[in-house]
C-alpha positions in Angstrom: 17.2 -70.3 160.4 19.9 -67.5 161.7 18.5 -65.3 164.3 18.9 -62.4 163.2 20.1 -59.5 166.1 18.6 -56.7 166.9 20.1 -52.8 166.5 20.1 -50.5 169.9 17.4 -49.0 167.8 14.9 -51.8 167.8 15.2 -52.1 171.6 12.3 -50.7 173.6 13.0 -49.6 177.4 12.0 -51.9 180.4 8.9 -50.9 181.6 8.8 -50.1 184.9 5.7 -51.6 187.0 4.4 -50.9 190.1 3.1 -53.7 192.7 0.6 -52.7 195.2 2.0 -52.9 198.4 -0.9 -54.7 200.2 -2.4 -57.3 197.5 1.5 -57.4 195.5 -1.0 -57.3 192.5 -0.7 -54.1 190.1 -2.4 -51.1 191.1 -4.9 -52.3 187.9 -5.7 -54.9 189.5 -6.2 -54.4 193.1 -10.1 -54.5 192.8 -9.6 -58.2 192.3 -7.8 -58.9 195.4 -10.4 -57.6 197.7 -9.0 -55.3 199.5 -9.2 -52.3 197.4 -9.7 -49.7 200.3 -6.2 -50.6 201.7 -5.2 -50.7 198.6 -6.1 -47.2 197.3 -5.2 -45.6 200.8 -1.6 -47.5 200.2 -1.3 -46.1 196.5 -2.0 -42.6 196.9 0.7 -42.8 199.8 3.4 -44.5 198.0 2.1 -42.9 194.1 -0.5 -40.3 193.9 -0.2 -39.4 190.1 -1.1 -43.1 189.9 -3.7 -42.8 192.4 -5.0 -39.9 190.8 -5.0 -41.6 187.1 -6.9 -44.8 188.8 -9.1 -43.1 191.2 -9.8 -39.7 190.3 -14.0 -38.8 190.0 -12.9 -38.8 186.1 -11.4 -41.5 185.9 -14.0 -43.5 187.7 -16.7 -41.6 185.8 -15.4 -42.7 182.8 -14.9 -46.3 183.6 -18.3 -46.5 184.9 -19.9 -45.0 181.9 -18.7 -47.9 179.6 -20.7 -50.3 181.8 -24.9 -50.5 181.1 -26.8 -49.5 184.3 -27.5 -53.2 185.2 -23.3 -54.0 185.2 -22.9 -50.5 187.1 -25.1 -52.4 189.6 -23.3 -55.5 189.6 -20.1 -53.6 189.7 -21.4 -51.7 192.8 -22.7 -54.2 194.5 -19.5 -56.8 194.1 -17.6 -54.3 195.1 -19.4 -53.5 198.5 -19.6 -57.6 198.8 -15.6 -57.9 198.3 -15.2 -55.1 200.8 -17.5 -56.3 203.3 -15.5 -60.2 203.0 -12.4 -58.1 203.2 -13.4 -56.5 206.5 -15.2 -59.7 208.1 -11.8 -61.9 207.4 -9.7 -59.1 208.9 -11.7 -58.6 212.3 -11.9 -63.0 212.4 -8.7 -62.7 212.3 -8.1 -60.1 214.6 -10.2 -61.8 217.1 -8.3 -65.0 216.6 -4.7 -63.2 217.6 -6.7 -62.1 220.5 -7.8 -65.3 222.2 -4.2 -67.0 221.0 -2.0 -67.8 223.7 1.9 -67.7 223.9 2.6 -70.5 226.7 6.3 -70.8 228.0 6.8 -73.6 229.8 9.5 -74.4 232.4 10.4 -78.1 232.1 12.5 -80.0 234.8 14.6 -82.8 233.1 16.6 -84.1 235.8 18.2 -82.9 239.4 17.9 -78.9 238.8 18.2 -79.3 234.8 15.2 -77.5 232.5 14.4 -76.8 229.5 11.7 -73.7 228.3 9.3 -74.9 225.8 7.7 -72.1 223.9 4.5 -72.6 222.0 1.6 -70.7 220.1 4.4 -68.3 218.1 3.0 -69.3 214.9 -0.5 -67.8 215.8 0.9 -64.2 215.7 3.1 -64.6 212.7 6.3 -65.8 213.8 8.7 -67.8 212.1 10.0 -71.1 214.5 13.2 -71.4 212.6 14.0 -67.6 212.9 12.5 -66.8 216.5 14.3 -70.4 217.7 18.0 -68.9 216.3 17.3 -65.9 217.8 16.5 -67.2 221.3 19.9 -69.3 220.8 21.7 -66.6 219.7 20.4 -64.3 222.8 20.6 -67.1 225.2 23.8 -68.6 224.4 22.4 -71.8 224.7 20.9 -74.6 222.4 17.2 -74.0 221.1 15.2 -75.7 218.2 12.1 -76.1 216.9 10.5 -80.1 217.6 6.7 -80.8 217.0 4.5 -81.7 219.8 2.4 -84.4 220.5 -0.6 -82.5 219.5 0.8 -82.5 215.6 2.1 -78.8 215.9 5.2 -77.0 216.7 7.1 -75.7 220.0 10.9 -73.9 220.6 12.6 -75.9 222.9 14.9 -73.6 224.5 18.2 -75.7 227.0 18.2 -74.0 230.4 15.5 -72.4 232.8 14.9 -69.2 230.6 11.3 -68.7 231.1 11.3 -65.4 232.3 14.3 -63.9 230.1 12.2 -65.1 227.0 8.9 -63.1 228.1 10.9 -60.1 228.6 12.6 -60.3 225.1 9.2 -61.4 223.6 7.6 -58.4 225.3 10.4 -56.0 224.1 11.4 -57.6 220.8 7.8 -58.5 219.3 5.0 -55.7 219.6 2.8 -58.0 217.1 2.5 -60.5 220.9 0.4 -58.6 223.4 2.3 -59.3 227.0 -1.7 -60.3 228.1 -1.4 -63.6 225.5 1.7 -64.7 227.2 1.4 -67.4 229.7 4.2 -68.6 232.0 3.9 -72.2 233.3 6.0 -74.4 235.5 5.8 -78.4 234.7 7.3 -80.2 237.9 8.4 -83.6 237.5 6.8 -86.1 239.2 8.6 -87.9 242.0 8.2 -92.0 241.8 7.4 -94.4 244.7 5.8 -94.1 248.0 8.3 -91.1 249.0 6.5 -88.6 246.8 5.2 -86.6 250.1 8.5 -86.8 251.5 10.8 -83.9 250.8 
């Protein structure tokens, strides 16, 4: 069978379609991703006739009055549940960014040779990768990301930059409060009986 080709007459436009800007669902759709407030507030900022069309005391009217009193109910009802998850997951995880902790740690290798080991990134939304070429970049120096004994992932940073990376955290990365970073100092410990000697 010969396919056959089409004329410039047969061809219909590309339709252009939004994505919500919170959910990345359509606009249609946003009541399905559970955060439909954020949602509407984002698409009467970025499209208001759209907004309008979705959202309008018509359009909702209308929609509502093709449901029987007992889905209206359900409809209500699962949308105040979905709203209420929404908010709980954002406040848990609000409160989990809060009690994170950025730790930079200062790391003697040998004689007056250290390495900064930066950990807890990941718990504000940081890429290791990025943040780790960043700090090499800024620093001049070599830094990568290694995992940790504990099974997760740290910056290790060549040199003693501990304080030049919580200045360029504080000033670079809002999304870090300054109160979740945590310098600390690991001292090597000296061998044999002279460790009180000096």
């Amino acid at each position: 069978m010969a396919a056959t080709e089409a004329s410039p007459g047969d061809l219909r436009p590309a339709k252009k379609v939004v994505y919500c800007g919170v959910c990345s669902l359509p606009p249609e759709y946003c009541e399905f991703g559970g955060t439909t407030k954020r949602c509407s507030e984002w698409l009467e900022n970025n499209h208001p006739d759209l907004y309008t069309h979705l959202y309008s005391e018509e359009a909702l009217s209308q929609n509502l009055s093709t449901l029987s009193v007992d889905a209206q109910k359900r409809a209500e009802k699962d949308a105040k549940k979905k709203a209420a998850k929404a908010e709980a997951a954002e406040s848990r995880e609000a409160e989990r960014k809060a009690s994170s902790k950025v730790y930079i740690k200062r790391v003697e290798r040998n004689k007056r040779k250290y390495v900064t080991e930066v950990s807890g990134l990941e718990h504000f939304g940081l890429d290791l990768k990025k943040v780790a070429k960043e700090f090499g970049k800024k620093f001049a120096t070599g830094s990568s990301v290694a995992k940790t004994a504990a099974g997760g992932e740290e910056i290790t940073v060549q040199g003693d930059v501990s304080d030049d990376i919580f200045d360029w955290l504080t000033e670079n990365h809002e999304e870090v409060p300054e109160d979740n970073i945590e310098l600390i100092e690991d001292k090597k410990k000296k061998s044999g009986a002279g460790a009180g000697a000096g």
